[in-house]
C-alpha positions in Angstrom: -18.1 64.5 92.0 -20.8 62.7 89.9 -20.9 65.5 87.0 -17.0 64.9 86.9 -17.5 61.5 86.6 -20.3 61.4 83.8 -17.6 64.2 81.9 -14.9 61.7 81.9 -17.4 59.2 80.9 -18.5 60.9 77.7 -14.7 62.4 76.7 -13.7 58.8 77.2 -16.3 57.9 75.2 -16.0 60.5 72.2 -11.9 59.5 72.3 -12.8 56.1 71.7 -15.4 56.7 68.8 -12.8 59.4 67.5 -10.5 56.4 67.3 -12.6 53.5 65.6 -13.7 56.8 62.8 -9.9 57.4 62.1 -9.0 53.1 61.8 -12.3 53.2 59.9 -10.9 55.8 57.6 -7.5 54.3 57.5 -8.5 51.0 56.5 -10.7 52.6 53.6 -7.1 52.6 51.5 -4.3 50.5 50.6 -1.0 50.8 49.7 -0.2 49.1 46.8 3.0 46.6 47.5 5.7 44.2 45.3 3.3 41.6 43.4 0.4 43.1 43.8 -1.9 43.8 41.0 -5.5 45.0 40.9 -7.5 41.6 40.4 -5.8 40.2 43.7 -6.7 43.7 45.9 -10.0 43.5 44.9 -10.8 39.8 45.5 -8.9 40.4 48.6 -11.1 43.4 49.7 -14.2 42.1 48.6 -15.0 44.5 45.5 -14.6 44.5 41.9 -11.9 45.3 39.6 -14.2 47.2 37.7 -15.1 49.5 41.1 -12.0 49.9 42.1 -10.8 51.4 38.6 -14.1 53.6 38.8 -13.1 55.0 42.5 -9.3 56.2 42.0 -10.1 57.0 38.3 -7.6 54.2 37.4 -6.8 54.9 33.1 -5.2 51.5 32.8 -6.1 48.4 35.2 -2.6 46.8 34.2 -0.6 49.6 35.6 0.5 50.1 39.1 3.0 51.6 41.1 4.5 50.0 44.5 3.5 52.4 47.3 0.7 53.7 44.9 -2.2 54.6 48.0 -5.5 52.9 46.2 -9.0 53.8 47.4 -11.0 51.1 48.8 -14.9 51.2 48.6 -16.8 51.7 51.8 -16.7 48.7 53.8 -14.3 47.1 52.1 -12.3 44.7 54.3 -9.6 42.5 53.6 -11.6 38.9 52.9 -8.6 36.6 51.5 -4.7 36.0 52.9 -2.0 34.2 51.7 -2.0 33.4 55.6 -5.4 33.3 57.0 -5.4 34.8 60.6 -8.5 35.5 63.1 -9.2 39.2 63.1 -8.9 41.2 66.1 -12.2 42.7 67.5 -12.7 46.0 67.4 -13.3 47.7 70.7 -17.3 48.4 71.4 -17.2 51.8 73.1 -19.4 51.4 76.4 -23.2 51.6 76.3 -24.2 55.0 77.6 -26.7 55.0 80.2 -30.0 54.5 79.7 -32.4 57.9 79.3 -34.3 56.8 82.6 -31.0 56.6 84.6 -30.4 60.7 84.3 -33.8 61.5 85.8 -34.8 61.6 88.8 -35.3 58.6 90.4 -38.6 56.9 90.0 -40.7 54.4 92.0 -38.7 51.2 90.9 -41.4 48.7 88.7 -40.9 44.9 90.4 -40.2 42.8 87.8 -41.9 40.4 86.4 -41.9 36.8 88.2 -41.3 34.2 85.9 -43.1 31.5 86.7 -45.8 34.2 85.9 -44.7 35.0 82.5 -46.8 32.7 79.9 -44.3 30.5 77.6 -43.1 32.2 74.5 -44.1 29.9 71.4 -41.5 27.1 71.4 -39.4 28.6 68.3 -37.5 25.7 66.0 -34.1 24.9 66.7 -31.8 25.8 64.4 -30.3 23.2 62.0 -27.0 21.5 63.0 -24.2 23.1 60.0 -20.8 21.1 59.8 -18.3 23.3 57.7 -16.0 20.7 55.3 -12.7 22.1 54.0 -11.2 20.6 50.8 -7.7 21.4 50.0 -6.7 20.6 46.1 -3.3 20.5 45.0 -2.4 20.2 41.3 0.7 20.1 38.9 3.4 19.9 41.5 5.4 18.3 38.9 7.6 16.2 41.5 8.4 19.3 43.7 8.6 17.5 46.9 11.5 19.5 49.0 11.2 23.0 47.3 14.2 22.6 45.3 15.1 23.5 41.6 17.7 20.6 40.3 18.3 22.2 37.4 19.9 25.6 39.6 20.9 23.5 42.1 19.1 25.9 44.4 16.3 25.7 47.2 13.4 27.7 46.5 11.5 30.5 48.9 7.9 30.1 47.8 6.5 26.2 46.8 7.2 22.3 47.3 5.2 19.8 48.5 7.2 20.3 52.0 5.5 23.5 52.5 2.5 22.7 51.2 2.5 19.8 54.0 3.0 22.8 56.6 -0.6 24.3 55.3 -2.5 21.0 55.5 -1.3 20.4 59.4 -2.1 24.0 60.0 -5.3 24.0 58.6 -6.4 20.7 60.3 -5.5 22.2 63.7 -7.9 24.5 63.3 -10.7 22.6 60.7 -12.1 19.2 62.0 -13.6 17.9 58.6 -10.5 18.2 56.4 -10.1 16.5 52.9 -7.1 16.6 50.7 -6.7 15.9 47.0 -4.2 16.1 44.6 -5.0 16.9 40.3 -2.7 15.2 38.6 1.1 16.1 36.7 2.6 15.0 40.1 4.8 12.3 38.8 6.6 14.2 36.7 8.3 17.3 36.9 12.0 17.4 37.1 15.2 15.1 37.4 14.1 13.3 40.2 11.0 12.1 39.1 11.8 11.9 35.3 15.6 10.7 35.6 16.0 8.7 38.6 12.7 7.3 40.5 10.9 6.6 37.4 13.5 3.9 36.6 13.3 2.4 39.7 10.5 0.5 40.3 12.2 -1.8 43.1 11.7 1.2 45.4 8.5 3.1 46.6 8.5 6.5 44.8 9.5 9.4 46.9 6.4 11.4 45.2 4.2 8.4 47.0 6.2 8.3 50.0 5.5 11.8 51.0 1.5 11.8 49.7 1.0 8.8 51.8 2.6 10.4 54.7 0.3 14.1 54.0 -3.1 11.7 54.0 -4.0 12.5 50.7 -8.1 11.0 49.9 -7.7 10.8 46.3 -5.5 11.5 43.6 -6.5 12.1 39.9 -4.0 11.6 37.2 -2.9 13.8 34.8 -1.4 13.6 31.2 2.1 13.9 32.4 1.4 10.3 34.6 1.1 9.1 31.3 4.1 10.1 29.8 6.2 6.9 30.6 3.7 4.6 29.9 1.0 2.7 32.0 3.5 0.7 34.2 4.2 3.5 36.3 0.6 4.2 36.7 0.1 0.6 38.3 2.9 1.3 40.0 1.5 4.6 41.3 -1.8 2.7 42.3 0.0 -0.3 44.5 2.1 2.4 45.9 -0.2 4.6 46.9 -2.8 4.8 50.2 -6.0 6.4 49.0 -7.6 6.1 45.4 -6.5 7.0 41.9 -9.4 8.4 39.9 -10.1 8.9 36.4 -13.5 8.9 35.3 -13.5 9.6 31.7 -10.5 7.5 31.3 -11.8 3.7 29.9 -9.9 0.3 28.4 -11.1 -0.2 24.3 -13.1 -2.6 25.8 -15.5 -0.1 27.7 -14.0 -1.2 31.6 -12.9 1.9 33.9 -8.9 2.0 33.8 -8.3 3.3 37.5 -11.8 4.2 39.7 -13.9 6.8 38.4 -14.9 8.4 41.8 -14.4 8.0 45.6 -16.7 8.9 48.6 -15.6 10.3 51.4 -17.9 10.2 55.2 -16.9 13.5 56.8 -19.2 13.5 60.4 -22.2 11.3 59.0 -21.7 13.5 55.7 -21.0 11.7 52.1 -18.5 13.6 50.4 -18.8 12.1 46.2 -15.2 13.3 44.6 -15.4 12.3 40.8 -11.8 13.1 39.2 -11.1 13.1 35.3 -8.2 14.0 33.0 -8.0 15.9 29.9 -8.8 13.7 26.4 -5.8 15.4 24.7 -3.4 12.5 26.0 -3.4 10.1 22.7 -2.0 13.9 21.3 0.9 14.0 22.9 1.2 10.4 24.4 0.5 8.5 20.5 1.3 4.9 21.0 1.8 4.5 24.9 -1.8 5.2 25.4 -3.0 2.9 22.1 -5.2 0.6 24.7 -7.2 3.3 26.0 -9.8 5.9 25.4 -10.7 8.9 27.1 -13.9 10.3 27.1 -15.9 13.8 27.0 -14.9 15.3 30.6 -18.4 16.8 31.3 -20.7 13.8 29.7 -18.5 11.6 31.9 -18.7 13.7 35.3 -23.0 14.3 34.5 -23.4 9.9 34.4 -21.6 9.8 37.5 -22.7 12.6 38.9 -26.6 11.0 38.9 -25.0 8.0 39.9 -23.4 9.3 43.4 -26.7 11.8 44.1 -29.5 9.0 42.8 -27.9 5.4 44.1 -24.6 6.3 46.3 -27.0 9.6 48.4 -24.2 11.7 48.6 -24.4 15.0 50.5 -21.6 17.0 48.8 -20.7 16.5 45.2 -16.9 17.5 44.0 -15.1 17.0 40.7 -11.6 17.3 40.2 -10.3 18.2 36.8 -6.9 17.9 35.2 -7.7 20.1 32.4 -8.4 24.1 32.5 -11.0 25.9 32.4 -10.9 26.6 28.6 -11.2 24.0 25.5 -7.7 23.7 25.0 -8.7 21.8 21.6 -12.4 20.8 21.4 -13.8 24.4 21.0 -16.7 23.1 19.5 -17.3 19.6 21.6 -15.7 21.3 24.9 -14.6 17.7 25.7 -11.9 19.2 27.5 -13.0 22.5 28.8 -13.5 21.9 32.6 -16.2 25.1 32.3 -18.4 22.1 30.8 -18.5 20.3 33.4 -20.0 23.0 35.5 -22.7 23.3 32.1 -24.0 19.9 32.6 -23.9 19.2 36.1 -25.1 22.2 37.5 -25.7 21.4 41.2 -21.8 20.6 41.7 -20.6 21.6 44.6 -17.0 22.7 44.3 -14.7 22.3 40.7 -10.7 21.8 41.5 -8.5 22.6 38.1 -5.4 22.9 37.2 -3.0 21.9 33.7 -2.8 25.6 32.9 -0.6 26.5 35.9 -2.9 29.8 36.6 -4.5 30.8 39.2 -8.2 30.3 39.4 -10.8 32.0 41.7 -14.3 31.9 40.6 -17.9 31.2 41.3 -19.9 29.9 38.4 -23.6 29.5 39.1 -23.5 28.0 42.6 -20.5 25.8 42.0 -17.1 27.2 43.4 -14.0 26.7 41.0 -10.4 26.8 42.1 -7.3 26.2 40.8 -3.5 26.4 41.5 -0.3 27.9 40.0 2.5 24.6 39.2 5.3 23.0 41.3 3.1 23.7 44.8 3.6 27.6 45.0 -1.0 27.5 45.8 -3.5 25.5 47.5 -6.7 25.6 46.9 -9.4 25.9 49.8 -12.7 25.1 49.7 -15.1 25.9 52.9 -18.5 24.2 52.5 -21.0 24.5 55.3 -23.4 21.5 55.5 -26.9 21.5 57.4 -29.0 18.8 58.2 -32.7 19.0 58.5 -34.3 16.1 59.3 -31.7 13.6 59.0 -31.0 15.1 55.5 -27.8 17.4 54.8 -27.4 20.1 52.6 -24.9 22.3 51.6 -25.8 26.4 52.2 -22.9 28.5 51.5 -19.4 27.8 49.3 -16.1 29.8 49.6 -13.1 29.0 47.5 -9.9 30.7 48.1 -6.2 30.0 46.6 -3.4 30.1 49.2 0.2 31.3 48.4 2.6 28.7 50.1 5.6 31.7 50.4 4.7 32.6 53.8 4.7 28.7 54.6 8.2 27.0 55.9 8.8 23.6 54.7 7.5 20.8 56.8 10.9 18.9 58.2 8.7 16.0 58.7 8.2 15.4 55.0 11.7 16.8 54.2 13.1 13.2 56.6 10.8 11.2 54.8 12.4 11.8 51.0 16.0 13.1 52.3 17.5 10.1 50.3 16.3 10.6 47.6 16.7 14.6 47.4 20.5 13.9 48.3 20.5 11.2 45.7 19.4 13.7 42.6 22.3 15.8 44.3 24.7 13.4 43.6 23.0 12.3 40.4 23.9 16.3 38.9 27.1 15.9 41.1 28.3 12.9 39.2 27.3 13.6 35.6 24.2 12.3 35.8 22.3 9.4 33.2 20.9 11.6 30.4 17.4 10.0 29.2 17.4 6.4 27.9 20.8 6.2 27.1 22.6 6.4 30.4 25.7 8.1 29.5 27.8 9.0 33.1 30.9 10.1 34.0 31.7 13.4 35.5 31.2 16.5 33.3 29.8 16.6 30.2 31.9 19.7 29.1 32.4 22.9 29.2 31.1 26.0 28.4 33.0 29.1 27.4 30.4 32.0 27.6 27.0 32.5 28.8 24.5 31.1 26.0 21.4 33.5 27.5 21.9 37.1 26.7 21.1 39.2 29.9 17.4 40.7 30.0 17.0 44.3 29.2 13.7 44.5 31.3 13.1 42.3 34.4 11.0 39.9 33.8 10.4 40.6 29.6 13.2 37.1 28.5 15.5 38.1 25.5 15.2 34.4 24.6 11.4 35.4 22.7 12.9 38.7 21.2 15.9 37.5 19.5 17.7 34.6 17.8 20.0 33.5 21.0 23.0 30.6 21.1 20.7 28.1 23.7 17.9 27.9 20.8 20.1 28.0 18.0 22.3 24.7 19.9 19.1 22.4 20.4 18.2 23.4 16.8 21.9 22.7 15.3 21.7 19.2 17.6 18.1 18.6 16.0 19.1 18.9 12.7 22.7 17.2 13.1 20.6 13.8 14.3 18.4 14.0 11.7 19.9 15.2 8.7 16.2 17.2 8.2 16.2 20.5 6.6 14.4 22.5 8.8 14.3 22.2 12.6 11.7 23.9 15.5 12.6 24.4 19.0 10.9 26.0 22.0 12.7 28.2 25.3 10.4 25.8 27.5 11.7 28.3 30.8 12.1 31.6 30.2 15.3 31.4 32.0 17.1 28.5 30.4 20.9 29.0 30.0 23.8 27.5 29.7 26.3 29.1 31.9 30.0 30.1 31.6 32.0 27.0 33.5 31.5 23.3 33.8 28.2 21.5 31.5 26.1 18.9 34.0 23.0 17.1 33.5 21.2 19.8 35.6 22.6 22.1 32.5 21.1 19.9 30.2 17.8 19.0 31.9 17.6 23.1 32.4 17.5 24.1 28.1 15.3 20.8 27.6 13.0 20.0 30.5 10.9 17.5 29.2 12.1 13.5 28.1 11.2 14.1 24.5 12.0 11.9 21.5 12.6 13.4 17.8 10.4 13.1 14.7 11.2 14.0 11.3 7.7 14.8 8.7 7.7 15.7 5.2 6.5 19.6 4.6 5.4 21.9 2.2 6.6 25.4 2.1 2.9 26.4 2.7 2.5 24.5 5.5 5.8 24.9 7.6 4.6 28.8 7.0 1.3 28.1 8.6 3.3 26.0 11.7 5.5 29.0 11.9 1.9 31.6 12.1 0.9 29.3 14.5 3.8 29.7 16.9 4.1 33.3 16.4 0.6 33.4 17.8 2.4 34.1 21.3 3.0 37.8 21.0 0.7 40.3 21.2 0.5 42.9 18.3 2.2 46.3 18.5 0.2 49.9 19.1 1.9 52.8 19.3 3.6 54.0 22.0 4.6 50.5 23.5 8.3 50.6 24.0 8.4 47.1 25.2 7.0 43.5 23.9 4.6 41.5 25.8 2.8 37.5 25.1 -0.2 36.7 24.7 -1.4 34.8 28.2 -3.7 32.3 26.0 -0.6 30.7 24.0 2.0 29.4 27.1 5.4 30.2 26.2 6.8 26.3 25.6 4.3 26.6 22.9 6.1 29.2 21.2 8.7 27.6 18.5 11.7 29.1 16.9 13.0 27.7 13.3 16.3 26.5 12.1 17.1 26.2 8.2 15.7 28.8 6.5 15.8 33.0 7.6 12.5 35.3 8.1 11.0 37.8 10.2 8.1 38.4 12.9 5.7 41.7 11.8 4.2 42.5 15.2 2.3 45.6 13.4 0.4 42.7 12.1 -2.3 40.6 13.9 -1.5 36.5 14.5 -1.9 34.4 11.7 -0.2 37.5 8.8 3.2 38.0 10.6 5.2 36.0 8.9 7.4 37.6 6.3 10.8 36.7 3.9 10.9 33.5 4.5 14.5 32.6 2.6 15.6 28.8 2.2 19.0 28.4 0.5 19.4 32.5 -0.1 15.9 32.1 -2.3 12.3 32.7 -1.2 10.7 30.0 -0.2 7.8 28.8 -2.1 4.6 27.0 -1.1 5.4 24.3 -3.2 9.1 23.6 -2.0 9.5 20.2 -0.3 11.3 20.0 2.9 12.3 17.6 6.0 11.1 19.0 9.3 12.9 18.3 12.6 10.2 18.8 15.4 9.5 17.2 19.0 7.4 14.4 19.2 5.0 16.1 21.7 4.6 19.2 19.4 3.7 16.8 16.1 1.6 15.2 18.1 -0.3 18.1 19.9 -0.2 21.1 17.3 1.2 19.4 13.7 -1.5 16.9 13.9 -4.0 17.8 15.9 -4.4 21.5 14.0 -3.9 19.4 10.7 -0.7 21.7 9.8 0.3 18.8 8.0 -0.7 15.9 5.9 2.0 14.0 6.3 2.7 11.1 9.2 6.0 11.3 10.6 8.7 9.2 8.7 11.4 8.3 11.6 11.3 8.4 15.7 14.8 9.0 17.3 15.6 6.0 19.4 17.2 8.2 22.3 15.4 11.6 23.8 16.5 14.8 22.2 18.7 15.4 25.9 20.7 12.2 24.6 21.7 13.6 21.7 22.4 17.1 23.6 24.7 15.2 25.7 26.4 13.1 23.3 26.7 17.0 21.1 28.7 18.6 23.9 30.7 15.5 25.2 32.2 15.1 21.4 33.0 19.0 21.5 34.0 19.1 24.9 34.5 22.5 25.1 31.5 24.6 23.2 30.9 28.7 22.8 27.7 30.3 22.1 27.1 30.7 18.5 24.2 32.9 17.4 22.8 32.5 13.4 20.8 35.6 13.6 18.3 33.8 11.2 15.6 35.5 12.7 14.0 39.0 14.1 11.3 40.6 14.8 10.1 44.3 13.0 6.9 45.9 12.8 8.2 48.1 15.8 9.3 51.1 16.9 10.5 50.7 20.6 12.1 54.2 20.6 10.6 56.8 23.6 12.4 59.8 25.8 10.6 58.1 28.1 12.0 54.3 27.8 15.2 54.4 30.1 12.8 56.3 32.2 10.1 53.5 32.5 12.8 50.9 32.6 14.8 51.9 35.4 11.6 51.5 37.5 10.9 48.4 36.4 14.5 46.7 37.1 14.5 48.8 40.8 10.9 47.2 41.2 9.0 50.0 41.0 6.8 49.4 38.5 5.4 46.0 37.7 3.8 45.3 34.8 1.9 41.4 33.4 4.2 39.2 31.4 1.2 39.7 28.6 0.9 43.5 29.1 3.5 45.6 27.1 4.6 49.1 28.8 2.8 51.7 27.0 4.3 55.7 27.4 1.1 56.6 26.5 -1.0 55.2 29.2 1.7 55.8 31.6 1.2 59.3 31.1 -2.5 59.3 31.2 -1.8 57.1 34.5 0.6 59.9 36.1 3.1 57.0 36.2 5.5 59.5 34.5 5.7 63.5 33.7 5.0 64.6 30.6 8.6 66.4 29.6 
């Protein structure tokens, strides 16, 4: 009866260890799903993109296939979720027996009697740790319900709504929670820009629902300077917790909002210094003329040594509205956030953002995080804090960006700015108030065809590949209101259109997003050349065998311009900077010496004309009205407009031509294959990839 026994026993035992081998073994791969690409697995199962190419033998890093099984390496285990949820435990088999207990039976041994038992040396206790989790949001560019205007459509995957959902559920589980938003919150869309902006006689929904989230700090971005400093005193008065900007000072030397805010988190001082990019007198010219913002890393290292050496903070943070990069300053690195890290080593945790990208990183010990725009990520940061002594000290630092898609939208929040989302309804409903100007009533027209061809490739917009009717009619209004010779215009979304039916504001505010004025600047033909190299920076060069073109990720599509008033072509076989070619003005060649008018936005003279010294000229006239006033007042004199396309432009250099190419797009449109806005689909390292049969 006992053999039996001790047989069950050991096949129970070898079932069970047979099962934990085969979960073992099925957990060692992964099957490769929509969105996906190899970066994320590998954060997400703690190994390397370079190690994970290496094991499956992986050609091209950029290429995967949905349902693609991928390799993990031994011991991988999922470390990151959009979701985070507590692991299950994995059943311990029994212990077997101990040798002793299968012989025969021995004289039992007393055991010892305590009081008998000299004291072990006292050991020393191990120090109290306290883990602290800061959540950073940044550039949610007034997304407060989830909600595009513009589409007139609720959104599946970011608001502030959601976001509010995260921060409850984390704080349920987290005691020591701190929230903080980056800046280029104000700003955004048509509720922010067209409605609550102008209404200072109310508290601004953006401030209602922060103040309701229990935000600790906010730091302000360039886009909170866009409509001058009045809304940023506004902001301040409106708002519950501090607004920071460090490097941001009066001419006078005196801090314009508070450089820094501390934080006690369980007897723990939490130091959270925020600054802004320097580039705003750029884009921002005369609204900012009282002000002066200062190198982002000097500025964080003085105060830096000011919370460590007088305030005795525990836990330093800096929050940065800039990204990682210099987005100017290559030399300086005034506003490269990576400079801050540089100078003030012993930082804690780095939030960024103003590059809507994702950012995951560890740089020395300091943790660096940043989101995507419009609340689609939060970024976490998990800091566990000992003290020794009466003194603390953080030991370990974890940073991890959350996708909000799996998040439903808090209803709490949603009460709280109802109004005011039904209110930007009715705003589009009604006709709207484009800009400054004000102009109402009903529609503005009507359109009689799509403007926006339809995309060949999922994902890959027409809009950059050809001359289309939504470009060419901001251009023909830019030109029209200026009487210039030349105009420049940029697809700031990919997916800008002007639909077939009835014209609205959300029409209007969808082709031009941003509240814009118009500038007109003496060229030369040598230097509107040089702008136009400049802007055709965003592609990435032709190699053979690509059958489709892809962007570069350094040069953000609303930076890419297309030209009115004179004809020429793109040469992608040609690296940036020699791709411009045929430049015609009048039916003649157009000669460095010629003398033109150039229509541009005041944002892109500011920020690229200027700054890049493109031109030597200062701009001779500034529209009175936003360039969505004269868009407007262009389609309410026509009433009824069609799409008209000047072909003045295309791009050669290419040979897009494969018997693989319907092949390769079909999976892409049936989501198949997925392939990086900046990579282009090669046949040649699809092949090598076993993507697709050589035929």
């Amino acid at each position: 009866m006992k053999q039996g026994k001790h047989l069950r026993l050991i096949v129970a035992f070898v079932l069970l260890f047979t099962t934990m081998l085969a979960s073992t073994a099925a957990a060692q791969t992964y099957t490769v799903k929509k969105g996906d690409n190899l970066w994320r697995i590998s954060r997400n199962h703690g190994t390397t993109v370079a190690e994970m190419q290496k094991l499956n033998k992986l050609p091209d890093v950029n290429f995967l296939r949905i349902g693609q099984k991928l390799q993990l390496p031994e011991g991988a285990a999922a470390v990151a979720s959009a979701k985070p949820v507590q692991a299950a435990q994995p059943v311990q088999p029994a212990k077997p027996a101990p040798a002793a207990a299968a012989k025969p039976a021995e004289k039992p041994v007393p055991a010892p009697v305590p009081a008998a038992t000299p004291a072990p040396p006292a050991e020393k206790p191990e120090a109290a740790s306290t883990t602290i989790t800061i959540l950073g949001t940044s550039d949610v560019h007034g997304n407060l319900w989830g909600y595009t205007y513009e589409d007139s459509k609720e959104t599946a995957n970011n608001g502030l709504a959601r976001i509010s959902t995260y921060v409850k559920e984390v704080k349920e589980t987290s005691p020591h929670v701190l929230l903080i938003d980056n800046g280029d919150t104000y700003q955004g869309n048509i509720l922010t820009d067209d409605i609550y902006r102008k209404k200072p006689e109310v508290t601004h929904p953006v401030s209602v629902a922060m103040n309701a989230m229990n935000y600790n700090a906010m730091v302000l971005g360039n886009h909170e300077f866009n409509f001058g400093l009045d809304l940023i005193d506004r902001i301040q008065k409106e708002l519950k917790f501090p607004v920071l900007s460090a490097n941001t000072t009066t001419k006078q030397g005196d801090q314009f909002v508070k450089p820094y805010t501390i934080v006690n988190v369980d007897g723990i001082k939490v130091g959270i210094i925020g600054v802004t990019t320097p580039n705003i007198p750029r884009w921002d010219g005369e609204k900012v003329d009282s002000l002066s913002f200062q190198h982002m890393g000097e500025t964080v290292k003085k105060y830096a040594k000011e919370l460590r050496e007088v305030e005795k903070v525990d836990v330093l943070i800096a929050s940065a509205h800039s990204g990682l990069i210099a987005e100017f300053d290559e030399d300086g690195g005034s506003d490269a956030a990576s400079k801050i890290v540089e100078m003030v080593p012993d930082l804690d945790a780095l939030l960024v953002g103003h590059m809507h990208i994702i950012v995951n990183e560890k740089i020395g010990q300091t943790v660096v995080g940043g989101p995507r725009n419009l609340g689609r990520d939060v970024v976490r940061f998990d800091l566990e804090v000992k003290k020794e002594a009466g003194q603390a000290k953080v030991v370990d630092r974890k940073v991890e960006v959350v996708d909000m898609a799996s998040y439903e939208p808090d209803q709490a929040i949603r009460d709280l700015i109802k109004d005011a989302h039904e209110a930007t309804i009715q705003f589009i409903a009604g006709g709207g108030g484009a800009g400054e100007a004000g102009a109402s009533g009903g529609l503005f027209g009507i359109a009689t065809a799509d403007f926006q061809p339809v995309n060949e490739i999922n994902g890959i917009p027409e809009g950059k590949l050809r001359d289309t009717a939504v470009v060419d009619l901001i251009n023909k209004v830019q030109l029209k209101a200026t009487g210039a010779d030349v105009s420049a215009a940029a697809l700031f979304k990919d997916t800008s259109d002007l639909k077939q039916g009835n014209i609205t504001y959300a029409n209007i505010f969808d082709i031009y997003k941003f509240d814009n004025t118009l500038y007109t600047v003496k060229v030369t033909g040598a230097e509107l050349k040089n702008y136009m190299e400049w802007s055709a920076k965003h592609y990435n060069q032709w190699k053979e065998g690509d059958i489709s073109i892809s962007f570069d990720p350094e040069v953000p599509g609303y930076l890419y311009d297309m030209f009115a008033g004179v004809d020429y072509k793109i040469d992608l076989s040609k690296p940036a900077g020699e791709r411009i070619v045929d430049v015609m003005y009048k039916g003649k060649p157009l000669s460095d010496t010629e003398e033109l008018t150039l229509a541009v936005n005041n944002y892109r003279y500011s920020s690229a004309l200027k700054a890049f010294k493109m031109v030597s000229a200062n701009r001779d006239w500034e529209s009175p009205r936003s360039i969505r006033d004269y868009l407007v007042e262009y389609i309410q004199e026509q009433k009824e407009i069609s799409p008209e396309v000047d072909n003045n432009w295309e791009i050669i250099g290419i040979n897009l031509e494969s018997p693989y190419r319907d092949e390769v797009i079909k999976m892409v449109n049936e989501g198949k294959l997925e392939v990086p806005y900046e990579k282009s689909l090669n046949v040649n390292e699809l092949l090598e990839a076993g993507v697709i049969q050589a035929k």
